[in-house]
Biopython code that builds the backbone (N, CA, C, O; Angstrom):
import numpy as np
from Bio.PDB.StructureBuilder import StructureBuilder

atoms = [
    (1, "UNK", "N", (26.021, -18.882, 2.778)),
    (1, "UNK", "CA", (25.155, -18.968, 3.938)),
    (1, "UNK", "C", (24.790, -17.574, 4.460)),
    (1, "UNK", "O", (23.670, -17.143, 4.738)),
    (2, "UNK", "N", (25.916, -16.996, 4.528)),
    (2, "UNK", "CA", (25.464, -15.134, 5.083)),
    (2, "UNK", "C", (24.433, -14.653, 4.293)),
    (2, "UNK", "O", (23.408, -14.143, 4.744)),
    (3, "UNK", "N", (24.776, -14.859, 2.724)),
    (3, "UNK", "CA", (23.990, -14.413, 1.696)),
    (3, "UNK", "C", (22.487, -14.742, 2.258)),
    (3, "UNK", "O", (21.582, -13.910, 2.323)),
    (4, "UNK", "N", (22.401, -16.067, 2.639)),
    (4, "UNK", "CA", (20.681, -16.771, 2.688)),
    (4, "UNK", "C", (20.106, -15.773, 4.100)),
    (4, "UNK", "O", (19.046, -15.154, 4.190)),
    (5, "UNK", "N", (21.035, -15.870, 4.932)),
    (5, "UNK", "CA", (21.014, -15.001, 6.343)),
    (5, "UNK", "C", (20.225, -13.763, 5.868)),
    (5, "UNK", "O", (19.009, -13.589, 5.948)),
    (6, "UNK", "N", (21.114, -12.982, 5.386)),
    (6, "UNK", "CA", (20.316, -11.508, 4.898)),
    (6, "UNK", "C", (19.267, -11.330, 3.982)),
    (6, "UNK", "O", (18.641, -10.270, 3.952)),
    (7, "UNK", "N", (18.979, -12.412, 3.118)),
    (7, "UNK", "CA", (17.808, -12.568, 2.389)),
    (7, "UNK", "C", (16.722, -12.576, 3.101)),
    (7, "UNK", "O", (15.696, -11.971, 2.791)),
    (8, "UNK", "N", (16.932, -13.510, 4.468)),
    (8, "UNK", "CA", (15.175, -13.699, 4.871)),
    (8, "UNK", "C", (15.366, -12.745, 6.117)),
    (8, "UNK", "O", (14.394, -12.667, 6.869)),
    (9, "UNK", "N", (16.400, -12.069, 6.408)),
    (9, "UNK", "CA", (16.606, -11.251, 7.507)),
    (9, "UNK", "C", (15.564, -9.608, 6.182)),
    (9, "UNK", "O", (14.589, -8.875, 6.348)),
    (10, "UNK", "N", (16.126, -9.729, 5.557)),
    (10, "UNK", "CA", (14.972, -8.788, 4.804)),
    (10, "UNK", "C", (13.949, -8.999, 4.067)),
    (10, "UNK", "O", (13.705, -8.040, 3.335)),
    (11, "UNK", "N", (13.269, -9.846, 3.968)),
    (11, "UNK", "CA", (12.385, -10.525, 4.350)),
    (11, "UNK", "C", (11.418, -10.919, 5.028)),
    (11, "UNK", "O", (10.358, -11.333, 4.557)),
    (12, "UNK", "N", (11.736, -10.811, 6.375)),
    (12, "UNK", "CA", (11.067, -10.356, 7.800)),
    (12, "UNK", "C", (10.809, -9.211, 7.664)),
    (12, "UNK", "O", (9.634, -8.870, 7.531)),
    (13, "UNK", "N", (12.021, -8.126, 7.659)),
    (13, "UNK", "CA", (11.531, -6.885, 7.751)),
    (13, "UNK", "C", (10.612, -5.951, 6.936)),
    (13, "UNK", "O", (10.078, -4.885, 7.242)),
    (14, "UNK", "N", (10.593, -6.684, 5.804)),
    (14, "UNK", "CA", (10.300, -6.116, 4.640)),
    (14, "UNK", "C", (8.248, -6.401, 5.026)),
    (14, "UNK", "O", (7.239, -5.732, 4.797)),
    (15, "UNK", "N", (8.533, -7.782, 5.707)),
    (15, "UNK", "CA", (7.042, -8.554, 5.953)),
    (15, "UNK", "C", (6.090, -7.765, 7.065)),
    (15, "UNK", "O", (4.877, -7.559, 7.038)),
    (16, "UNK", "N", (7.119, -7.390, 8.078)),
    (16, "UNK", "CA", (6.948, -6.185, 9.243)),
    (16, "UNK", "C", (6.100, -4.926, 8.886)),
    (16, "UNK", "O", (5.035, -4.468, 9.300)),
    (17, "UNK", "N", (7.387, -4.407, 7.563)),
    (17, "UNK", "CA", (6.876, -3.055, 7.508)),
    (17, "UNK", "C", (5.489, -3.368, 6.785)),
    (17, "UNK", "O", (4.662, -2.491, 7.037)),
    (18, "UNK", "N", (5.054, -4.285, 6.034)),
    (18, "UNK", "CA", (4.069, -4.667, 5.332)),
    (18, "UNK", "C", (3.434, -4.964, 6.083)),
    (18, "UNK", "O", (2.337, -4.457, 5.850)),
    (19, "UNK", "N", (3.402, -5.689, 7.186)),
    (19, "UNK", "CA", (1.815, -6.252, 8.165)),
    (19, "UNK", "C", (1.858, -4.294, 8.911)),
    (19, "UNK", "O", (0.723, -3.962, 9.252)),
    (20, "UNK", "N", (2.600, -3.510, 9.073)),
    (20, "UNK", "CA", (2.800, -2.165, 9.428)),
    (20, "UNK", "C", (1.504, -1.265, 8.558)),
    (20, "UNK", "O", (0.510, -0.555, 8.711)),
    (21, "UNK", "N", (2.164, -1.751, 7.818)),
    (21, "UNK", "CA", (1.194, -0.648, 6.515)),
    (21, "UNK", "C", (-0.235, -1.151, 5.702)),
    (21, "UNK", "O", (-0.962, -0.451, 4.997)),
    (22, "UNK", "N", (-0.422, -2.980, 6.129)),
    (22, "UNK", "CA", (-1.841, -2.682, 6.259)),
    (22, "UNK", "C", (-2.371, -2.573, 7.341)),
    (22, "UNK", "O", (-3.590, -2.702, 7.230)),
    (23, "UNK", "N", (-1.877, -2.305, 8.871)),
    (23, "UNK", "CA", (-2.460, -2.014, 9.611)),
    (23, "UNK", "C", (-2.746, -0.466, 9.890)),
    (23, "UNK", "O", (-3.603, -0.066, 10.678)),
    (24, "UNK", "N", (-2.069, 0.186, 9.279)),
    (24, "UNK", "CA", (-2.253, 1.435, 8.853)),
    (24, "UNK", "C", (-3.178, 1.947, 8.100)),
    (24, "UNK", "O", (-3.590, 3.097, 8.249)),
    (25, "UNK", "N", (-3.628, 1.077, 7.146)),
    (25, "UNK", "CA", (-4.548, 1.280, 6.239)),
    (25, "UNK", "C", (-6.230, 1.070, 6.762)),
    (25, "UNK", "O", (-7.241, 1.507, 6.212)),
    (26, "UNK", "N", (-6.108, 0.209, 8.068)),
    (26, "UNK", "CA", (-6.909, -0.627, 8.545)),
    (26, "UNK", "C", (-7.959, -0.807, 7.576)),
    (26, "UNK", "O", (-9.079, -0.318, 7.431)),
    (27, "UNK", "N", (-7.202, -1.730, 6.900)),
    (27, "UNK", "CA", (-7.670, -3.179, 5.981)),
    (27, "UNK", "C", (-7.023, -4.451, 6.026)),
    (27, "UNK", "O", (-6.467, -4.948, 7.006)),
    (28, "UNK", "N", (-7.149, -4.963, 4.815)),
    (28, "UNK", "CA", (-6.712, -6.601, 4.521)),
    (28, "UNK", "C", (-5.146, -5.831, 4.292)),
    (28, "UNK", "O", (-5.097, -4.602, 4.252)),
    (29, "UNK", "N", (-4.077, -6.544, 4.171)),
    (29, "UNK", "CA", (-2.768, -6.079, 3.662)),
    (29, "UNK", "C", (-2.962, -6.357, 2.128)),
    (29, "UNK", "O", (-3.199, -7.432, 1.576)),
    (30, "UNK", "N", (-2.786, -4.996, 1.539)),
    (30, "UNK", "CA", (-2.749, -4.855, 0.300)),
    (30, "UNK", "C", (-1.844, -5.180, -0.648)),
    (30, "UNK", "O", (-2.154, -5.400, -1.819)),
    (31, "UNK", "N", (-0.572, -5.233, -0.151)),
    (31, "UNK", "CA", (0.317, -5.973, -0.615)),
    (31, "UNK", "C", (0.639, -7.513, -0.972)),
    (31, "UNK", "O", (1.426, -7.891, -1.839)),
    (32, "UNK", "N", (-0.188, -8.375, -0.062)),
    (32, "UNK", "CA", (-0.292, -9.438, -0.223)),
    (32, "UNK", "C", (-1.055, -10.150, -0.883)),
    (32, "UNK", "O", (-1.060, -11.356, -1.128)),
    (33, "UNK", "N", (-1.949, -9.009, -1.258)),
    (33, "UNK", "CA", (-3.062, -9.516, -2.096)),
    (33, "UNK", "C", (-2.254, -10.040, -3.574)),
    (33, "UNK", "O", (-1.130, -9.710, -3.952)),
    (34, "UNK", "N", (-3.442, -11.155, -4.389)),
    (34, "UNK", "CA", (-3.260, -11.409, -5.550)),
    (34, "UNK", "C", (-2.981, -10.350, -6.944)),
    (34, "UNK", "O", (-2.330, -10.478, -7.981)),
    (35, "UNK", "N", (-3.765, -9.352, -6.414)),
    (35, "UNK", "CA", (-3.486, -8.184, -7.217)),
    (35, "UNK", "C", (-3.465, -6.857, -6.685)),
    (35, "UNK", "O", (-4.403, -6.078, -6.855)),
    (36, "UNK", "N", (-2.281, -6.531, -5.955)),
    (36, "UNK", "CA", (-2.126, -5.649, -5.034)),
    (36, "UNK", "C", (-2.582, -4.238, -5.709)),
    (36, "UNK", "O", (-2.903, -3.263, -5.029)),
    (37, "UNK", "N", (-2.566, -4.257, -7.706)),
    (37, "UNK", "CA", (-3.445, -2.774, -7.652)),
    (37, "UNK", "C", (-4.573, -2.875, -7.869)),
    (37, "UNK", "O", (-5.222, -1.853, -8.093)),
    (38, "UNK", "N", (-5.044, -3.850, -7.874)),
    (38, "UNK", "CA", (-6.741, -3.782, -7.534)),
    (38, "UNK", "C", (-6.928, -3.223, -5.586)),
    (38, "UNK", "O", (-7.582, -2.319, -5.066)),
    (39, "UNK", "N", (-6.100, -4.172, -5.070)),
    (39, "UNK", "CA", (-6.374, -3.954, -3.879)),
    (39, "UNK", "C", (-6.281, -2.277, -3.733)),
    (39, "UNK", "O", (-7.258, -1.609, -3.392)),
    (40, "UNK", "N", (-5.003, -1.712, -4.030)),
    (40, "UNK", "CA", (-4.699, -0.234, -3.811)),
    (40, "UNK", "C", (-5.742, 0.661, -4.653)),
    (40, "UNK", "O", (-5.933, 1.855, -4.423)),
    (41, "UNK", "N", (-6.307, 0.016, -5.528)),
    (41, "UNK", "CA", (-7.505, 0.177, -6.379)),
    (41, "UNK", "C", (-8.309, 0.979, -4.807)),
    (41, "UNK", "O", (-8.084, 2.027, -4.202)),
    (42, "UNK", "N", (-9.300, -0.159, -4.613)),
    (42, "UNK", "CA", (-10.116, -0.120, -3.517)),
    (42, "UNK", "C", (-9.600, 0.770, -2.032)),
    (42, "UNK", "O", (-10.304, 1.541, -1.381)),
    (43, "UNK", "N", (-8.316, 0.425, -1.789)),
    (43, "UNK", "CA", (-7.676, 1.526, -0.610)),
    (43, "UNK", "C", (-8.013, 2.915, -0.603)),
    (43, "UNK", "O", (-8.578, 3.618, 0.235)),
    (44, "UNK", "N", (-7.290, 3.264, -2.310)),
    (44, "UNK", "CA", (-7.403, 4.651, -2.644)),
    (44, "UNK", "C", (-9.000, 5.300, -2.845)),
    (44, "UNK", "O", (-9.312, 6.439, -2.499)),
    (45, "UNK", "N", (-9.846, 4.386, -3.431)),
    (45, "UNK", "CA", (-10.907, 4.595, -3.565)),
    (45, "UNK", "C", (-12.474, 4.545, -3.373)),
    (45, "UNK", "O", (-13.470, 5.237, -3.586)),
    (46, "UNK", "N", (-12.047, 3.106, -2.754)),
    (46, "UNK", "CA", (-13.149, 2.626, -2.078)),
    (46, "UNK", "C", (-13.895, 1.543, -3.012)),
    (46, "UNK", "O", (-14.714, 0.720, -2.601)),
    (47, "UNK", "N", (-13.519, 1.675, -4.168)),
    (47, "UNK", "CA", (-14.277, 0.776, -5.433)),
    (47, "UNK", "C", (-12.658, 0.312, -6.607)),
    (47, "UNK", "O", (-11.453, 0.414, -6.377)),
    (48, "UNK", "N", (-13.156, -0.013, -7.399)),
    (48, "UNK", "CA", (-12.645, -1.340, -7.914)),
    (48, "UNK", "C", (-11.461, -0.269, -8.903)),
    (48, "UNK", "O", (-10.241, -0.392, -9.015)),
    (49, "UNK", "N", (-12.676, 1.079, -9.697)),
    (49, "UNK", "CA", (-12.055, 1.711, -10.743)),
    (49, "UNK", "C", (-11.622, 2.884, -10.094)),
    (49, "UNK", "O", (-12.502, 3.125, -9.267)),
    (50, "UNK", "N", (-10.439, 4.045, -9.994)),
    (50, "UNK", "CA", (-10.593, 4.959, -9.621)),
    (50, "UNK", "C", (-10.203, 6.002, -11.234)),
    (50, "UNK", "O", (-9.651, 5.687, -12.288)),
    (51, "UNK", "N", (-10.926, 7.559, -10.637)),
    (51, "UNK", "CA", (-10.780, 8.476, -11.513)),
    (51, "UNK", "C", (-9.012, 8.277, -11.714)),
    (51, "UNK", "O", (-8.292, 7.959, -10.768)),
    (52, "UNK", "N", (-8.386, 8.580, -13.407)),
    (52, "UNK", "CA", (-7.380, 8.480, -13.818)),
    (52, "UNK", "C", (-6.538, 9.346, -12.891)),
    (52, "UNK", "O", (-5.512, 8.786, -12.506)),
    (53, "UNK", "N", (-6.711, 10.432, -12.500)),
    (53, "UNK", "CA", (-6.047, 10.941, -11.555)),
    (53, "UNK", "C", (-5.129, 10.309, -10.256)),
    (53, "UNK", "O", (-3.937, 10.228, -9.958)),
    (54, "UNK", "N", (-6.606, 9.865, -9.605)),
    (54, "UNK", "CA", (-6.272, 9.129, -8.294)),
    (54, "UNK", "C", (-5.302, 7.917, -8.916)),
    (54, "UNK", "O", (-4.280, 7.525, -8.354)),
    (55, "UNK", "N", (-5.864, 7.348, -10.303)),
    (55, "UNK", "CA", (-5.217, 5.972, -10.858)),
    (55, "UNK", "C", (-3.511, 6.536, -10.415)),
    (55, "UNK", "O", (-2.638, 5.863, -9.868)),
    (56, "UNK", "N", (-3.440, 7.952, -10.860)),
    (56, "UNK", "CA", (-1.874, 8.337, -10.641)),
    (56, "UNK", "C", (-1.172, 8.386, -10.059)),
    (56, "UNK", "O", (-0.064, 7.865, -10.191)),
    (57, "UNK", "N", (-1.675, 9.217, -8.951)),
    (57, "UNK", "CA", (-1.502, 9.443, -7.596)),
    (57, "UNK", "C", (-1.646, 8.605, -6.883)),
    (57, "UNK", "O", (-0.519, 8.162, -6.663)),
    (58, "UNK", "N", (-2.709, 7.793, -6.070)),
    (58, "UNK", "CA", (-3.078, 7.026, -5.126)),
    (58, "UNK", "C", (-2.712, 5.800, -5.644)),
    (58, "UNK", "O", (-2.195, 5.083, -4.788)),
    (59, "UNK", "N", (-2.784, 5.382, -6.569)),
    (59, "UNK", "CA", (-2.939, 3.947, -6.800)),
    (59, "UNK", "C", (-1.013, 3.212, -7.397)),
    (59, "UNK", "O", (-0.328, 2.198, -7.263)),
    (60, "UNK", "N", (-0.960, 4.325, -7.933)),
    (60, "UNK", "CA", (0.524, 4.099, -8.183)),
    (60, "UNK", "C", (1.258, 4.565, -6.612)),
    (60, "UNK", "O", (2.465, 4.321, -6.639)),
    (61, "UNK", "N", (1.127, 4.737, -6.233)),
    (61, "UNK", "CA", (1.946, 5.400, -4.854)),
    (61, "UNK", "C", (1.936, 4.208, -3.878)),
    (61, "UNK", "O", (2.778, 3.654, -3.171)),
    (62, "UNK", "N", (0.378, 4.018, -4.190)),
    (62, "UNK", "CA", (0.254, 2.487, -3.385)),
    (62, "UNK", "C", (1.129, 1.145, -3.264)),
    (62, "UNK", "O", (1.685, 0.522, -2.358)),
    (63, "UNK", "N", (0.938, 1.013, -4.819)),
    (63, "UNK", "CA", (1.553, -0.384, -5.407)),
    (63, "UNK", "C", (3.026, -0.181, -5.174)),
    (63, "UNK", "O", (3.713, -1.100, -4.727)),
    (64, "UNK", "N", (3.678, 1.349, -5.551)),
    (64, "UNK", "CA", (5.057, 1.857, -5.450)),
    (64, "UNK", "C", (5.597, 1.332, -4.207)),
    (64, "UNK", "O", (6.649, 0.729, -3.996)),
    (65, "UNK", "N", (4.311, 1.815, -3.143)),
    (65, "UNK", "CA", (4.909, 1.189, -1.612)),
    (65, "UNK", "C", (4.914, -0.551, -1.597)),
    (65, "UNK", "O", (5.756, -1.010, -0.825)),
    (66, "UNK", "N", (4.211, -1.419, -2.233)),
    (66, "UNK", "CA", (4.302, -2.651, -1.717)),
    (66, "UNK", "C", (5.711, -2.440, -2.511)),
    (66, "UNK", "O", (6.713, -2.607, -1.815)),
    (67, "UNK", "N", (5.930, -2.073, -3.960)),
    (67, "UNK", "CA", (7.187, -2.724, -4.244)),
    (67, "UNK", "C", (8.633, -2.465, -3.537)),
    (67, "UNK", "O", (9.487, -3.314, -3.284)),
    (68, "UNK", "N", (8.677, -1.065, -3.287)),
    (68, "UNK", "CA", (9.467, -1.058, -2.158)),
    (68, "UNK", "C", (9.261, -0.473, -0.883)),
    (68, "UNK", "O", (8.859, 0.690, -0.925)),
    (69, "UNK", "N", (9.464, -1.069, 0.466)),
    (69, "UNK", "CA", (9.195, -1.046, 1.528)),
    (69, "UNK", "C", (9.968, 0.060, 1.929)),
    (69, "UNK", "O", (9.547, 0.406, 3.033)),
    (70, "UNK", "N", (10.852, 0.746, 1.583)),
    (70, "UNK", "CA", (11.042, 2.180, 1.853)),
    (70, "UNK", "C", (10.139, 3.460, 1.778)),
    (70, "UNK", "O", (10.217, 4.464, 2.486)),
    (71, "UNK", "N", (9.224, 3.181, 0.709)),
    (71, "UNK", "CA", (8.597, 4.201, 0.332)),
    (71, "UNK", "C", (7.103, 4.279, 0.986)),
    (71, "UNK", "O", (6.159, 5.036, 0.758)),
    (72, "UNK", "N", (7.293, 3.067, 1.992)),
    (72, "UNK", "CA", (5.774, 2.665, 2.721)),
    (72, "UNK", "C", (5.740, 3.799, 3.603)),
    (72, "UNK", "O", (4.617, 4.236, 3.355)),
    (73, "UNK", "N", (6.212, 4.530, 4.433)),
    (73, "UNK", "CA", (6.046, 5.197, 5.413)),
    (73, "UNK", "C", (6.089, 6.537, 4.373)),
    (73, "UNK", "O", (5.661, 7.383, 5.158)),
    (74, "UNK", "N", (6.301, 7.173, 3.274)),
    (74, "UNK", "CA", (6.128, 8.288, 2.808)),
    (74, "UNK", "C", (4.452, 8.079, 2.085)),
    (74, "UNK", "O", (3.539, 8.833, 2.421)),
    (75, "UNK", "N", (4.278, 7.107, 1.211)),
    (75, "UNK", "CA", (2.549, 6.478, 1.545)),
    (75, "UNK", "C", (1.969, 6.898, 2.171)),
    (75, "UNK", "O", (1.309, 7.927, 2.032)),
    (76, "UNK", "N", (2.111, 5.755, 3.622)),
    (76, "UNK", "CA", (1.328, 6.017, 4.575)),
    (76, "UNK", "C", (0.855, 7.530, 5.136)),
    (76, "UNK", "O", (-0.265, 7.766, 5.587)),
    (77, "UNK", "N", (1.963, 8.517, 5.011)),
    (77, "UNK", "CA", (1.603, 9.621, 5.527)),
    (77, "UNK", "C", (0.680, 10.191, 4.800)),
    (77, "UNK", "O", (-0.175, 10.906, 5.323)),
    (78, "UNK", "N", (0.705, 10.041, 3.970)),
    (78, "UNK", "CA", (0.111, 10.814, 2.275)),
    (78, "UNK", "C", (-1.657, 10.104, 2.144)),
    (78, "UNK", "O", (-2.652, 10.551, 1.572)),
    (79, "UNK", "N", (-1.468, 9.009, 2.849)),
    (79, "UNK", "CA", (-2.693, 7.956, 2.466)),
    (79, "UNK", "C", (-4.336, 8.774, 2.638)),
    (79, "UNK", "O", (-5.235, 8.723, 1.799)),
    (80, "UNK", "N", (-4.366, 9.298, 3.596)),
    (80, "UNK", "CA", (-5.508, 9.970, 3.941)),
    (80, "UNK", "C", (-5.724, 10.849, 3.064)),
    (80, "UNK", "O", (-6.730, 10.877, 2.356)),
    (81, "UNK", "N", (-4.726, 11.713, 3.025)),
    (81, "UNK", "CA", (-5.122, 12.921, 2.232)),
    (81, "UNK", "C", (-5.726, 12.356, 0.418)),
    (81, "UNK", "O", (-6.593, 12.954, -0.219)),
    (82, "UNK", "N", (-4.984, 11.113, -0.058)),
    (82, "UNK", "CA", (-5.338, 11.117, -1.173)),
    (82, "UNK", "C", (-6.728, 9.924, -1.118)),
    (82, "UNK", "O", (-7.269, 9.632, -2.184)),
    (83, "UNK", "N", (-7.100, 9.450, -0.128)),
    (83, "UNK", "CA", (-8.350, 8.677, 0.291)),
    (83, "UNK", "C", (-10.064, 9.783, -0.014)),
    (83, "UNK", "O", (-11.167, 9.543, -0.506)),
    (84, "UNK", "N", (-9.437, 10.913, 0.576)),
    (84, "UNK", "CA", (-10.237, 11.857, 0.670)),
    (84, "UNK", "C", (-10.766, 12.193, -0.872)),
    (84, "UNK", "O", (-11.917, 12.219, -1.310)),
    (85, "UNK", "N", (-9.423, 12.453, -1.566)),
    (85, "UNK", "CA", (-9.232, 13.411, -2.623)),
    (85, "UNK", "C", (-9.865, 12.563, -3.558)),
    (85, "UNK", "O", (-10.552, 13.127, -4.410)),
    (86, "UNK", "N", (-9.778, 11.211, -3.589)),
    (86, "UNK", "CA", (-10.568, 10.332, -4.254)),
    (86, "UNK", "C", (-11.037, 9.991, -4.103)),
    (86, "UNK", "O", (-10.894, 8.922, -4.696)),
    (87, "UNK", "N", (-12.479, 9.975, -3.158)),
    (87, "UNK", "CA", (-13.350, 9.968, -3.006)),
    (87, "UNK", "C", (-13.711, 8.757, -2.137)),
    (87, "UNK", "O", (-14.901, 8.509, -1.944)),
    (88, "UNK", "N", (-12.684, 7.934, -1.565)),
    (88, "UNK", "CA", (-13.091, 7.070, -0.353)),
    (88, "UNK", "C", (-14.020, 7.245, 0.650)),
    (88, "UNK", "O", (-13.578, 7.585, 1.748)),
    (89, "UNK", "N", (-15.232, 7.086, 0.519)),
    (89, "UNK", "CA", (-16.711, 7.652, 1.500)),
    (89, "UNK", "C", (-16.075, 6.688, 3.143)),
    (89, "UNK", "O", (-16.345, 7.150, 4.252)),
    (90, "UNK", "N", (-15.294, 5.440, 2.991)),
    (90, "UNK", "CA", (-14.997, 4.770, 4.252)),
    (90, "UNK", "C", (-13.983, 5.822, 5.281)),
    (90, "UNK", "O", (-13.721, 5.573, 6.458)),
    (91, "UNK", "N", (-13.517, 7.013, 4.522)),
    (91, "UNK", "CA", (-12.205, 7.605, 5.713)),
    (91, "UNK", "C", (-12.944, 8.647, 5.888)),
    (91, "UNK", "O", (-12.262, 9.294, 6.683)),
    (92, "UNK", "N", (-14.107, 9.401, 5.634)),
    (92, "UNK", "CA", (-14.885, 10.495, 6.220)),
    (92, "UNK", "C", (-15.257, 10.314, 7.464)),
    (92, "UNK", "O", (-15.915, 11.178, 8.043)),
]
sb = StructureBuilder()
sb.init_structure("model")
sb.init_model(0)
sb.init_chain("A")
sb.init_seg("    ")
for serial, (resi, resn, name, xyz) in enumerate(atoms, 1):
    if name == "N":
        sb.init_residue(resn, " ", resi, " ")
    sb.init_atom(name, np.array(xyz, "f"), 0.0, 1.0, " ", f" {name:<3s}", serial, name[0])
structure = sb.get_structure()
């Protein structure tokens, strides 16, 4: 029973930092999407494909954060700068 306790006790939080970090993004939550690197696709870039670079950087960093919710707030900080760098015309 404790076990089930701490499962959805992280769970919540995990759901938190995630409704957190697409409101950060101010978008849809990217994580929840059906295909969260398409979605981080579009975050990082604004379109569907990004340059292999950004694919590296932005798009893996992205998806890195839905998979673990620790790494959402080192993301998030980072998000702009690599929005820019790849050419997201929506964060100018």
């Amino acid at each position: 029973m404790a076990a089930i306790v701490r499962s959805l006790r992280a769970a919540l939080v995990a759901a938190a930092i995630g409704a957190g970090f697409a409101g950060s993004a101010g978008a849809q939550d990217v994580c929840g999407a059906k295909d969260p690197r398409l979605e981080c696709s579009m975050q990082c870039c604004g379109r569907r494909s990004c340059p292999p670079s950004c694919e590296v950087d932005c798009v893996k960093a992205c998806v890195d954060a839905c998979n673990a919710p620790a790494q959402q707030q080192a993301y998030r900080s980072i998000m702009r700068q690599l929005q820019l760098r790849c050419g997201n015309k929506a964060v100018r």
